[in-house]
mmCIF file of the N, C-alpha and C atoms, coordinates in Angstrom:
data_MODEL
# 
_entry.id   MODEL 
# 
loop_
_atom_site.group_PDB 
_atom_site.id 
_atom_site.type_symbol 
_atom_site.label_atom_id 
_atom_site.label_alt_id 
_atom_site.label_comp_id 
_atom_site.label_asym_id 
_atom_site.label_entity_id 
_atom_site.label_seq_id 
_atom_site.pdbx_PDB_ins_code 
_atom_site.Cartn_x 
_atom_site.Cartn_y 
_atom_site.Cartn_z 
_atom_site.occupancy 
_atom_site.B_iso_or_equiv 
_atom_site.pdbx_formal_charge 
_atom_site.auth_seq_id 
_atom_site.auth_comp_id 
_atom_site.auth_asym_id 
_atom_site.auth_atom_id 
_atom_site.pdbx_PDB_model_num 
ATOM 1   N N  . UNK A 1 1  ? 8.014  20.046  -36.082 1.00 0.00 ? 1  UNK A N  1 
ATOM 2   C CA . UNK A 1 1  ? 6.905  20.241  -35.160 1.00 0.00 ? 1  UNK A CA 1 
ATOM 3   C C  . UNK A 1 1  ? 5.963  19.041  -35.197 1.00 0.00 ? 1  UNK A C  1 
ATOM 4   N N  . UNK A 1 2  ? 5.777  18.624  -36.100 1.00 0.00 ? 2  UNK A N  1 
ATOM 5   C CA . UNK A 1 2  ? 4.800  17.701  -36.573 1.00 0.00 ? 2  UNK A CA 1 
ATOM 6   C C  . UNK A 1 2  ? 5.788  16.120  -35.593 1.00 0.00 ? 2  UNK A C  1 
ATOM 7   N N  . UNK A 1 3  ? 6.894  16.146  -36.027 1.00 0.00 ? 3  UNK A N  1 
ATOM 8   C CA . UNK A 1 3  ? 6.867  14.907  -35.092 1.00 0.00 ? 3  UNK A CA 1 
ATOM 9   C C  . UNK A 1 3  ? 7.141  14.914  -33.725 1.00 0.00 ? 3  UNK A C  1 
ATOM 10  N N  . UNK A 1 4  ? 7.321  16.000  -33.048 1.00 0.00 ? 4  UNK A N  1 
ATOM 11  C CA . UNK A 1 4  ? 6.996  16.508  -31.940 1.00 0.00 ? 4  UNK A CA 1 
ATOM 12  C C  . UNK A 1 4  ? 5.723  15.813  -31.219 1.00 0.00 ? 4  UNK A C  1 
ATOM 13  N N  . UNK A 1 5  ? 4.641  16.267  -31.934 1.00 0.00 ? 5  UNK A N  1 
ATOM 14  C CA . UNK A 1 5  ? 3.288  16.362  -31.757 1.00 0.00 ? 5  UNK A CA 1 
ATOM 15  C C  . UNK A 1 5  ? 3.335  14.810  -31.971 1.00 0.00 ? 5  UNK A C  1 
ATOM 16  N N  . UNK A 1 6  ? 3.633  14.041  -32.808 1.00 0.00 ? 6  UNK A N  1 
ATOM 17  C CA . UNK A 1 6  ? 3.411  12.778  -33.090 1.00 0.00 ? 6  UNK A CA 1 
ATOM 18  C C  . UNK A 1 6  ? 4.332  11.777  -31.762 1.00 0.00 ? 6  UNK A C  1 
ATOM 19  N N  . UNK A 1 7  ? 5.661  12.508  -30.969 1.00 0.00 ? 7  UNK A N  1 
ATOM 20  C CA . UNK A 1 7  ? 6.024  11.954  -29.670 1.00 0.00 ? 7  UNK A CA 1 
ATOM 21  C C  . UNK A 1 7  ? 5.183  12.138  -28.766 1.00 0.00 ? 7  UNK A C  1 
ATOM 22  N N  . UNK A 1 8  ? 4.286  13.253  -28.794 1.00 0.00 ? 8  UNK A N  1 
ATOM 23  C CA . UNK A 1 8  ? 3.653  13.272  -27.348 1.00 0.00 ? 8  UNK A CA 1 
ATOM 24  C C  . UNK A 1 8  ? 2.843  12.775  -27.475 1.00 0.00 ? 8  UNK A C  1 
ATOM 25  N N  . UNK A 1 9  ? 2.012  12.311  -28.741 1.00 0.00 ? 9  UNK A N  1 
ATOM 26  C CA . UNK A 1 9  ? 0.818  11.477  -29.036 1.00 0.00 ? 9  UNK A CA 1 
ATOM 27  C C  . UNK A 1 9  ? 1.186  10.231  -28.183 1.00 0.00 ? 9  UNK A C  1 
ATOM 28  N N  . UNK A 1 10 ? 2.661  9.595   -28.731 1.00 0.00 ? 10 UNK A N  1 
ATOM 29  C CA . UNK A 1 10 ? 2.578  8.422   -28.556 1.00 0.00 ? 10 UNK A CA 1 
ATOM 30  C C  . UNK A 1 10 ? 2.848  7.937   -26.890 1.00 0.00 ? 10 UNK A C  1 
ATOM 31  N N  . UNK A 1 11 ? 3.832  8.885   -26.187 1.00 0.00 ? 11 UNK A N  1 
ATOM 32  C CA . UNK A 1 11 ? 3.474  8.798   -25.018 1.00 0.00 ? 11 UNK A CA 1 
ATOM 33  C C  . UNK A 1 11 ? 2.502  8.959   -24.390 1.00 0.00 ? 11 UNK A C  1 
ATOM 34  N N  . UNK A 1 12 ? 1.239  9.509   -24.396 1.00 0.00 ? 12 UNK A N  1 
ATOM 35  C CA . UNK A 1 12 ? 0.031  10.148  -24.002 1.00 0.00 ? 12 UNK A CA 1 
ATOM 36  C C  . UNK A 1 12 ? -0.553 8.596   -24.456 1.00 0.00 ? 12 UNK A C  1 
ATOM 37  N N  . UNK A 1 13 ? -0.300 7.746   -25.037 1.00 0.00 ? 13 UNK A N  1 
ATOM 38  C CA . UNK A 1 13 ? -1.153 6.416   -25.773 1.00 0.00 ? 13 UNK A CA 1 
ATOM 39  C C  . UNK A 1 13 ? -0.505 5.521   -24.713 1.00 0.00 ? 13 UNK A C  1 
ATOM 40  N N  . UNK A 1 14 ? 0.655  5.343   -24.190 1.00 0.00 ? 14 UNK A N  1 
ATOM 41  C CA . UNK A 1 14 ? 1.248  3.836   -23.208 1.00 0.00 ? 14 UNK A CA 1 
ATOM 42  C C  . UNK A 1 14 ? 1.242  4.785   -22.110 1.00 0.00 ? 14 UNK A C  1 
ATOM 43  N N  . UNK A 1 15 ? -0.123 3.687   -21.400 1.00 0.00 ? 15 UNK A N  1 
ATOM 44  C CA . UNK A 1 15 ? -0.068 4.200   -20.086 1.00 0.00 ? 15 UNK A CA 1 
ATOM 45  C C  . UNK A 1 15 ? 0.399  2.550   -19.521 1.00 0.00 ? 15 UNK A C  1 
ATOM 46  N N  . UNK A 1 16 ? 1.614  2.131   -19.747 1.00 0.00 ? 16 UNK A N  1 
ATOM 47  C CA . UNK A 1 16 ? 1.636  0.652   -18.775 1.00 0.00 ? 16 UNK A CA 1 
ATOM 48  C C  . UNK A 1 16 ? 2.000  1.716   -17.672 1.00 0.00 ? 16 UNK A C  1 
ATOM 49  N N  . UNK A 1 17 ? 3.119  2.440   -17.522 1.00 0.00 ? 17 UNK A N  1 
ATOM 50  C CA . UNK A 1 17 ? 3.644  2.894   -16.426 1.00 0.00 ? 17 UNK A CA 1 
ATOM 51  C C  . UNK A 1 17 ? 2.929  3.844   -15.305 1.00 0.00 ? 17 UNK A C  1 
ATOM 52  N N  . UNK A 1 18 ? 1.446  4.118   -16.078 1.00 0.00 ? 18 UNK A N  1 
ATOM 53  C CA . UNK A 1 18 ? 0.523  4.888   -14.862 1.00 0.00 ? 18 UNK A CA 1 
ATOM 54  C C  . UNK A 1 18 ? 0.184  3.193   -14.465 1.00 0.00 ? 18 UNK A C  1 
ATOM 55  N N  . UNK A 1 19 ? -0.433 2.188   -15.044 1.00 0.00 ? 19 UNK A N  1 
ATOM 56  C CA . UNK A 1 19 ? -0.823 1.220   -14.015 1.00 0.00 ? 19 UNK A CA 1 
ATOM 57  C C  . UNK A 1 19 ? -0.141 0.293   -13.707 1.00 0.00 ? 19 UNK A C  1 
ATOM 58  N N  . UNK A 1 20 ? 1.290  0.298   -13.590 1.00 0.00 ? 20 UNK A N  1 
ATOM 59  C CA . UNK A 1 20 ? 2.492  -0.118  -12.606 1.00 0.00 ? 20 UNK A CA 1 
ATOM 60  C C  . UNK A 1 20 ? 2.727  1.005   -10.986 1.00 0.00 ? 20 UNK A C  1 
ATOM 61  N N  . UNK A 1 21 ? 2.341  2.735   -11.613 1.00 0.00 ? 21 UNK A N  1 
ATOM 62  C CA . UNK A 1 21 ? 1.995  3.378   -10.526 1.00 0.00 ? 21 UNK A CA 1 
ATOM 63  C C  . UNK A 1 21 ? 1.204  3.138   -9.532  1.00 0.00 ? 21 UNK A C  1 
ATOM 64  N N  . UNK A 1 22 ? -0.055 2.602   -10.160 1.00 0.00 ? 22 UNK A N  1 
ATOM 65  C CA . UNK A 1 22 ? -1.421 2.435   -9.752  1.00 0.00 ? 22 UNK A CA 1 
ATOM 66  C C  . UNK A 1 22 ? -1.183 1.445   -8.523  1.00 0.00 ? 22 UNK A C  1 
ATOM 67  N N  . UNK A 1 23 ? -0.825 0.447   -9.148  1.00 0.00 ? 23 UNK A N  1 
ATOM 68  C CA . UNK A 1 23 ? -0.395 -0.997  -8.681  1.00 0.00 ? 23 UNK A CA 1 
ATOM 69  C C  . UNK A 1 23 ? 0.432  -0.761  -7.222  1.00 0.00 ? 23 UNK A C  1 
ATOM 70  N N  . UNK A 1 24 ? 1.702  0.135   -7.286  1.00 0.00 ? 24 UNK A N  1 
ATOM 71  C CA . UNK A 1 24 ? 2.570  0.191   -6.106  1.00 0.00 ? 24 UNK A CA 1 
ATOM 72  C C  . UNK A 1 24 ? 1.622  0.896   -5.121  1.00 0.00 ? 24 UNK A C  1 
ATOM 73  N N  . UNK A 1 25 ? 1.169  1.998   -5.745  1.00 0.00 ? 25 UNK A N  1 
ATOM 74  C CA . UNK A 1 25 ? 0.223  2.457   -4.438  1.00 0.00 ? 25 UNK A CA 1 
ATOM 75  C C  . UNK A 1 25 ? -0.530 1.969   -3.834  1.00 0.00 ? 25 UNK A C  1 
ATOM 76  N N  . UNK A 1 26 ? -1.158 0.909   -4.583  1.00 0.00 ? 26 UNK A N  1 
ATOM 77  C CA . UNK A 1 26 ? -2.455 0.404   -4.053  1.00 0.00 ? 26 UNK A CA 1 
ATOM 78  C C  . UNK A 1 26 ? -1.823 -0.900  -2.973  1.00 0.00 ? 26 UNK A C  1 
ATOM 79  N N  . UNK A 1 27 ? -0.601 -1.799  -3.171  1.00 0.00 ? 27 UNK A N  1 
ATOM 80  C CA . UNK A 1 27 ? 0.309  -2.522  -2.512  1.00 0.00 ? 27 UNK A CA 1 
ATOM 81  C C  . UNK A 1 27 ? 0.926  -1.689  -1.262  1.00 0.00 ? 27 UNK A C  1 
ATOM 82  N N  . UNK A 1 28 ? 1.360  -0.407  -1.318  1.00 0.00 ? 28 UNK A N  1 
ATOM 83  C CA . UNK A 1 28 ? 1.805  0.374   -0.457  1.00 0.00 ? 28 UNK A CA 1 
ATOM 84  C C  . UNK A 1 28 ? 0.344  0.402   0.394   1.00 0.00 ? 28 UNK A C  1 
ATOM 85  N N  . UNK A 1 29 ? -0.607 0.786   0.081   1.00 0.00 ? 29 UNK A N  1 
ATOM 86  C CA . UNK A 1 29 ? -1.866 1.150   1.174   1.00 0.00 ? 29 UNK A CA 1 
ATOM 87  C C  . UNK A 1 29 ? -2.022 -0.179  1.341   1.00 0.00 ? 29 UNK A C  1 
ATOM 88  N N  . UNK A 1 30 ? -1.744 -1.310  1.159   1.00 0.00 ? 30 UNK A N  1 
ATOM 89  C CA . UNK A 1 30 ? -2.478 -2.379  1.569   1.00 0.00 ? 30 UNK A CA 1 
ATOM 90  C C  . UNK A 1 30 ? -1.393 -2.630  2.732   1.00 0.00 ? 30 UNK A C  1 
ATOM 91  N N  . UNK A 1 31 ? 0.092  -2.557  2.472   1.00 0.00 ? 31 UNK A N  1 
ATOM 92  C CA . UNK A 1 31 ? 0.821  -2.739  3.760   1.00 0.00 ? 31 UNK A CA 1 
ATOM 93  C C  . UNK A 1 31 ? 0.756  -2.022  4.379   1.00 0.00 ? 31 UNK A C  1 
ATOM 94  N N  . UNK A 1 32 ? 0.430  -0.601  4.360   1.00 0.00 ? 32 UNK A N  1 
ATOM 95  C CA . UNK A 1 32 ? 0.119  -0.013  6.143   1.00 0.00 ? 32 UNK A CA 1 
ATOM 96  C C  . UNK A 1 32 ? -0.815 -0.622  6.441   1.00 0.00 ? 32 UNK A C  1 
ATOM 97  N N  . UNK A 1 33 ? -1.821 -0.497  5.809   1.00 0.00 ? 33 UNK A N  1 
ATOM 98  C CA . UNK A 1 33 ? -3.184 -1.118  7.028   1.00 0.00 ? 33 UNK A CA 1 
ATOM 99  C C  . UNK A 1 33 ? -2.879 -2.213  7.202   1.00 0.00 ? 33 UNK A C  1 
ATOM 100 N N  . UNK A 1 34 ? -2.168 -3.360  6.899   1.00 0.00 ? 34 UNK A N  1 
ATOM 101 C CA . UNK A 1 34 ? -1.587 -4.302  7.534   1.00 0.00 ? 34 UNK A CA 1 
ATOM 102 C C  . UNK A 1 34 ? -0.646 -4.479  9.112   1.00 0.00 ? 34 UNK A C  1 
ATOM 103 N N  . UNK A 1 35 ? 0.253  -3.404  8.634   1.00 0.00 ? 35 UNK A N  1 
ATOM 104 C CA . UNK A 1 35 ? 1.020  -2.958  9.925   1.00 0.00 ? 35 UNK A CA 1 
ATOM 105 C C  . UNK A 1 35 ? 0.195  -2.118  10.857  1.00 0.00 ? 35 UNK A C  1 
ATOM 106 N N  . UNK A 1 36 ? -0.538 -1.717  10.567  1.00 0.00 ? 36 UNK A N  1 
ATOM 107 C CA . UNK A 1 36 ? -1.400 -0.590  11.723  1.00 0.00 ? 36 UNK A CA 1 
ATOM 108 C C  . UNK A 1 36 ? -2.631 -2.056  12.102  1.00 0.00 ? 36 UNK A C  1 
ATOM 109 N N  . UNK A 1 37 ? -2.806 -2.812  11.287  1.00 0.00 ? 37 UNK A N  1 
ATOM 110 C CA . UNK A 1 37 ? -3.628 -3.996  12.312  1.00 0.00 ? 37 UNK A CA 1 
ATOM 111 C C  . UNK A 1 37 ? -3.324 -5.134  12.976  1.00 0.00 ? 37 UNK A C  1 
ATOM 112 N N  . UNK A 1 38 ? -1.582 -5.334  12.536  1.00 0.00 ? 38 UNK A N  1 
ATOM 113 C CA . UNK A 1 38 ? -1.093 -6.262  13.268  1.00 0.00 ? 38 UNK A CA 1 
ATOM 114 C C  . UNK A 1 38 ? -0.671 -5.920  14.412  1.00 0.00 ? 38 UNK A C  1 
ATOM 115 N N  . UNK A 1 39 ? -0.215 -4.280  14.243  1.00 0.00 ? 39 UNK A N  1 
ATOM 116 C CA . UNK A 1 39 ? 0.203  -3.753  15.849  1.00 0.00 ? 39 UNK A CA 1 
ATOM 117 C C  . UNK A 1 39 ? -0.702 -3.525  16.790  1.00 0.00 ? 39 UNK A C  1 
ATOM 118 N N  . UNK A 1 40 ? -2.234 -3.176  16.171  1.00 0.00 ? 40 UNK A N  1 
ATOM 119 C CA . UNK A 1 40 ? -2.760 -2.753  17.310  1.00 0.00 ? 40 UNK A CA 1 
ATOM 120 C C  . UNK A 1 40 ? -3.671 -4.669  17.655  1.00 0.00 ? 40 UNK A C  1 
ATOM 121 N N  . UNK A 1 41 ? -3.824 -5.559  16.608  1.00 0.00 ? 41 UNK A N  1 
ATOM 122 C CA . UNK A 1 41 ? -4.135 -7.089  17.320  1.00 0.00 ? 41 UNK A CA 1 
ATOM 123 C C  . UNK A 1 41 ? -2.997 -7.324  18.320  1.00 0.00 ? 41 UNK A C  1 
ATOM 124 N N  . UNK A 1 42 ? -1.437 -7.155  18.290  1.00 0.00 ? 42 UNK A N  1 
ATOM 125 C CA . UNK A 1 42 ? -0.576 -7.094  18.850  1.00 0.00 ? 42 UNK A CA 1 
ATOM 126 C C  . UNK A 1 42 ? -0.819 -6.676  20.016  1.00 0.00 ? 42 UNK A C  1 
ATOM 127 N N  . UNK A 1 43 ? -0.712 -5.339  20.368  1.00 0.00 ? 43 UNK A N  1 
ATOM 128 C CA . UNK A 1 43 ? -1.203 -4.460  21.859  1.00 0.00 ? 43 UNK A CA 1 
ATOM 129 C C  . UNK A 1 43 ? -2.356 -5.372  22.444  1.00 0.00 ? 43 UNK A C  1 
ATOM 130 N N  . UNK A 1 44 ? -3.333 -5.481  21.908  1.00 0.00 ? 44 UNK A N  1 
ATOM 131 C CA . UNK A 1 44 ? -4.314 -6.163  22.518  1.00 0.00 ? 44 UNK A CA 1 
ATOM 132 C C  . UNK A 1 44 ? -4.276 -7.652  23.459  1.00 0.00 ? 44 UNK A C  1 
ATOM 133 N N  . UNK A 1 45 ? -3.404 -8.186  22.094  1.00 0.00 ? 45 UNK A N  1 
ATOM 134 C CA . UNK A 1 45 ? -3.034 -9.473  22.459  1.00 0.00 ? 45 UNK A CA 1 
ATOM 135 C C  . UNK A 1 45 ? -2.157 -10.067 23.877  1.00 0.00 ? 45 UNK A C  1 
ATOM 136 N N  . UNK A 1 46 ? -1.465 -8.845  23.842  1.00 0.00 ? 46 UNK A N  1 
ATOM 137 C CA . UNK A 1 46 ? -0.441 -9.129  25.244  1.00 0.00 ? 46 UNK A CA 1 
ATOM 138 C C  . UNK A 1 46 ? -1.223 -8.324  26.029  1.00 0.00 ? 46 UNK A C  1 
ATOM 139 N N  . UNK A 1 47 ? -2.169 -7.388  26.151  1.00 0.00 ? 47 UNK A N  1 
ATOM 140 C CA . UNK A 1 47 ? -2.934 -7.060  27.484  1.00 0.00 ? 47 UNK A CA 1 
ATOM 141 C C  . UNK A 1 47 ? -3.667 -8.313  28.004  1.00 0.00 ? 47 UNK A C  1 
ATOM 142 N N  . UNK A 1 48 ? -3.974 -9.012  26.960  1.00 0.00 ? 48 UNK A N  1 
ATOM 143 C CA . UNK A 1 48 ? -4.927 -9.911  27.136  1.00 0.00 ? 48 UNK A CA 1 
ATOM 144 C C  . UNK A 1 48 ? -4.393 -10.879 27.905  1.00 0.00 ? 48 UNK A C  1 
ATOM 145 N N  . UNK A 1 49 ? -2.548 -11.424 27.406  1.00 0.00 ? 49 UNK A N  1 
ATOM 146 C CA . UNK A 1 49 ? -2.010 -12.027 28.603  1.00 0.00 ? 49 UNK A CA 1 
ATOM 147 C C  . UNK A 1 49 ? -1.544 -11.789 29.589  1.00 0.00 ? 49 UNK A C  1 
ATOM 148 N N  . UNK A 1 50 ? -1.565 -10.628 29.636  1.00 0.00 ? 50 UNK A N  1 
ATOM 149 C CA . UNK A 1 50 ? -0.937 -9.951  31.004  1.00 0.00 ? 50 UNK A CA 1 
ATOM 150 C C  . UNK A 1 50 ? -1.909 -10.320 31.861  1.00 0.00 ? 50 UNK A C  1 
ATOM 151 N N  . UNK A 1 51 ? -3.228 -10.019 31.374  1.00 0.00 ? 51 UNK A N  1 
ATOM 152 C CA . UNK A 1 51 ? -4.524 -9.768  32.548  1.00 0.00 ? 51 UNK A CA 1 
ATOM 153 C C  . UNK A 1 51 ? -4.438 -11.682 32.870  1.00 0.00 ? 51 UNK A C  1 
ATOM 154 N N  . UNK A 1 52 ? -4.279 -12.613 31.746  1.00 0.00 ? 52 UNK A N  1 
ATOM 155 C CA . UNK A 1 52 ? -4.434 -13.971 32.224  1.00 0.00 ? 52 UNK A CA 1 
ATOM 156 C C  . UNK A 1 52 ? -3.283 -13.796 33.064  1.00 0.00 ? 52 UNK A C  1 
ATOM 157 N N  . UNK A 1 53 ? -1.994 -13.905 32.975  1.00 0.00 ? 53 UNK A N  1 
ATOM 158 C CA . UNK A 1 53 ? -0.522 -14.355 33.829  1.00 0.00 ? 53 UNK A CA 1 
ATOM 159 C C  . UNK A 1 53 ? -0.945 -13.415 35.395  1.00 0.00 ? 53 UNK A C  1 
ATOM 160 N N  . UNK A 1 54 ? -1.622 -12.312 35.078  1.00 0.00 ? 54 UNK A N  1 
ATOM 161 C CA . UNK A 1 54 ? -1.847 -11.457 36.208  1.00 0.00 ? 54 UNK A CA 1 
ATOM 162 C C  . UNK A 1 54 ? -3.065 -12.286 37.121  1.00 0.00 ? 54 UNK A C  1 
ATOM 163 N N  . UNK A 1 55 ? -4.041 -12.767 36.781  1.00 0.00 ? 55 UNK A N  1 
ATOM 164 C CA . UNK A 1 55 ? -4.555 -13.812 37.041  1.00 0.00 ? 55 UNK A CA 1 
ATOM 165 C C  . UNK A 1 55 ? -4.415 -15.127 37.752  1.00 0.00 ? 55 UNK A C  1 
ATOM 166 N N  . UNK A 1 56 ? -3.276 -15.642 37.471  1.00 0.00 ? 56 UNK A N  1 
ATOM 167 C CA . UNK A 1 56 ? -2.752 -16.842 37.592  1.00 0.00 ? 56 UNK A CA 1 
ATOM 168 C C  . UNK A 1 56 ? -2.077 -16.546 38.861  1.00 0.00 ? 56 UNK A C  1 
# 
């Protein structure tokens, strides 16, 4: 029992792998809002030439 208690100690002590978790999530939220602002600068961008070529 006792070294039981002394495995879960020691896992409960290395957290590298919560902040390798930490890390992907926070990389994962940084690429959506990447993709959700390149698509919608995107949309914008070609209305914007449409209205010039429509123009012309």
């Amino acid at each position: 029992m006792y070294l039981l208690l002394e495995r879960v100690k020691s896992i409960l002590r290395h957290d590298e792998g919560q902040d390798l978790l930490e890390y992907a999530l926070l990389i994962a939220l940084i690429a959506i809002v990447c993709v959700g602002a390149i698509t919608l600068a995107g949309t914008n961008v070609k209305a914007a030439f449409n209205n010039i070529a429509g123009s012309i």
